[in-house]
Steps between C-alpha positions, in 0.01 A plus 500: 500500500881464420690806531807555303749799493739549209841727616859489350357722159730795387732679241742330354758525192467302191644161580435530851343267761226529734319198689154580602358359814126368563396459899185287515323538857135429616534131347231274577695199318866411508687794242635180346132411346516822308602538115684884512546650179655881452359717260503865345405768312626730337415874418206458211537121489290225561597305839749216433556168632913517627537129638316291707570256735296210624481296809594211291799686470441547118630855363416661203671801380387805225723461184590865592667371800676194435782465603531818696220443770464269750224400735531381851348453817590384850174348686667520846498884501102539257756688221480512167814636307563622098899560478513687143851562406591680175218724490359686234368854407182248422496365813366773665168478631293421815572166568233306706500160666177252561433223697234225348414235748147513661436812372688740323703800670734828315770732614438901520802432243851681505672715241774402302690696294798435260682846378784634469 
């Protein structure tokens, strides 16, 4: 069963940036085989989809996001990365990462948190 650990959540200022982190470990397959996508979810909301991407290399972004959000990885260190740069009051929420390859892994999620 994959592991993955989210860090790099925090408070931030309205038009801030923040670039969450996701370390993968206890891979049975190459990290590079997995599609990682970042989540979240916000107080008294529904989970939402934040951007995936695949191990095509294919990414796919939230309309919310656009723009301001970008997804990453690096397969030589198992990471996953979400750099979020002018951040929102409605950004804030507990953003998760997942792993879909054989088998489907989450993060314990981290808290992010856009206020002034």
């Amino acid at each position: 069963q994959v592991q993955l650990v989210e860090s790099g959540g925090g408070l931030v200022q309205p038009g801030g940036s923040l670039r969450l982190s996701c370390a993968a470990s206890d891979l049975r397959f190459a990290f590079s085989s997995y599609s990682m996508s970042w989540y979240r979810r916000a107080p008294g909301k529904e989970r939402e989809l934040v951007a995936v991407l695949s191990r095509f290399g294919t990414i796919t972004y939230a309309d919310s996001v656009k723009g301001r959000f970008t997804i990453s990885r690096d397969n030589a260190k198992n990471t996953a990365y979400l750099q979020m740069n002018n951040l929102k009051p409605e950004d804030t929420a507990v953003y998760y990462c997942k792993a879909d390859g054989v088998g489907t892994a989450w993060g314990q999620g981290t808290q992010v948190t856009v206020s002034s």
